[in-house]
C-alpha positions in Angstrom: -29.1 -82.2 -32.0 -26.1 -84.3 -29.9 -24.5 -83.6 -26.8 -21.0 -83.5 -27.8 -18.9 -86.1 -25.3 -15.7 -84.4 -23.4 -12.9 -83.1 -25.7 -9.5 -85.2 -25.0 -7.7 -82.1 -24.1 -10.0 -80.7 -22.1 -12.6 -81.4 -19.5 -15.2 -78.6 -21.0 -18.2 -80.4 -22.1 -19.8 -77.8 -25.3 -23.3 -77.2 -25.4 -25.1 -76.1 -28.5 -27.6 -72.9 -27.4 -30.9 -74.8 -28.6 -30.2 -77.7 -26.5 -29.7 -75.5 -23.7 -32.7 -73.8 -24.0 -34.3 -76.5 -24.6 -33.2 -78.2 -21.3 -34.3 -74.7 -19.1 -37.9 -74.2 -21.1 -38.6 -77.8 -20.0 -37.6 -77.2 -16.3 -39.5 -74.4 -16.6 -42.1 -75.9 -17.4 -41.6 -78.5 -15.0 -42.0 -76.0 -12.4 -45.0 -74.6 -13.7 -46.4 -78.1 -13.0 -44.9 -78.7 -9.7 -46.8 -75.3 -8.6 -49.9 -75.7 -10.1 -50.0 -79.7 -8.2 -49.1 -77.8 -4.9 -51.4 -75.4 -5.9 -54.4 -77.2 -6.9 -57.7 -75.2 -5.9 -55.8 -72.5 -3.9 -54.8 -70.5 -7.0 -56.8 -67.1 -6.4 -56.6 -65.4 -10.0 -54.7 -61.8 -10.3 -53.5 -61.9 -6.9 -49.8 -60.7 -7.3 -49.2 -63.2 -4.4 -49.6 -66.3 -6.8 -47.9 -64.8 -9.2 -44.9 -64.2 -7.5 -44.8 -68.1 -5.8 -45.8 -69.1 -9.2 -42.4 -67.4 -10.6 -40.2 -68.1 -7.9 -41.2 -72.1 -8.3 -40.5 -72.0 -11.6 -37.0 -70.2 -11.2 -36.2 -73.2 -8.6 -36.9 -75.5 -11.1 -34.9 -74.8 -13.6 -31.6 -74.1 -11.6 -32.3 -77.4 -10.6 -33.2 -79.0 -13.8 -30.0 -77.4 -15.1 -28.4 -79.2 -12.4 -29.6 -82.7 -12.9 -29.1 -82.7 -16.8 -25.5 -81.6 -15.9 -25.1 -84.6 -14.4 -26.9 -86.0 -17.0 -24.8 -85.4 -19.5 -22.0 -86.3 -17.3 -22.7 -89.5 -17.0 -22.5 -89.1 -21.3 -26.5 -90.2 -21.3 -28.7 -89.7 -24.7 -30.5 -86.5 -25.3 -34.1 -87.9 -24.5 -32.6 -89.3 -21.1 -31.3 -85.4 -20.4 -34.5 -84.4 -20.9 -36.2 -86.8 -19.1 -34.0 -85.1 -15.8 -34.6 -81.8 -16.2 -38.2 -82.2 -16.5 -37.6 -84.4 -13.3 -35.7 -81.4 -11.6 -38.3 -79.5 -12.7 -41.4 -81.0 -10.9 -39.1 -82.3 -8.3 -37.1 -79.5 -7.3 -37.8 -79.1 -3.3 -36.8 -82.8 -2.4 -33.9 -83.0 -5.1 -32.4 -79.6 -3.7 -32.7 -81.3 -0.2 -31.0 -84.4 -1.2 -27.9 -82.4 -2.7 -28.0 -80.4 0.6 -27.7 -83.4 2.6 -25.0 -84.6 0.6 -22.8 -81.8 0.6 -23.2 -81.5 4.3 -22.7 -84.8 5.2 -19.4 -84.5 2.5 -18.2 -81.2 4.3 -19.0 -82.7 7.9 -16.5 -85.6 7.5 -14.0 -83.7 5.7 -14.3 -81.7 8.9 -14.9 -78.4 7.2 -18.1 -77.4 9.1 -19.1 -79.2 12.7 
């Protein structure tokens, strides 16, 4: 498997399907982690409750794993090293979706979009 780098003609970066699912099975799994380290000893079995937070950590996860091996591969970084960030935007979804928050807000505040 390789990342293909940018086309000349195009700014379209190609990804085959396996390394894609391979990037969202490990920030899935990421986020399985993340919850069951916030989790620890408060995970009451076949409650629908735990399920659901369990789920919706993991879904977090991977949007933002997809995210940070986008920018992975961006920066034209070696397959292991893509990994490596979206099993990081996996288990650190929360703080890494704040950072980009703040970011984006602090880029839309100067450009005097929002106030």
């Amino acid at each position: 498997m390789s990342i293909p780098n940018h086309l000349e003609t195009s700014e379209v970066v190609l990804l085959e399907m396996e390394i894609l699912l391979t990037i969202v099975a490990t920030g899935a799994w990421g986020g399985f982690v993340s919850y069951l380290l916030k989790a620890k000893k408060k995970i009451s079995h076949g409650t629908n409750k735990s399920v659901m937070s369990c789920l919706t950590q993991i879904v977090i996860s991977c949007f933002t794993s997809f995210l940070l091996s986008a920018l992975a591969i961006e920066k034209e970084l070696s397959f292991n090293m893509v990994l490596l960030a979206a099993g990081l935007g996996g288990v650190f979804a929360a703080p890494i979706l704040k950072l980009f928050g703040d970011k984006v807000r602090k880029i839309l505040e100067d450009n005097k979009i929002i106030k």
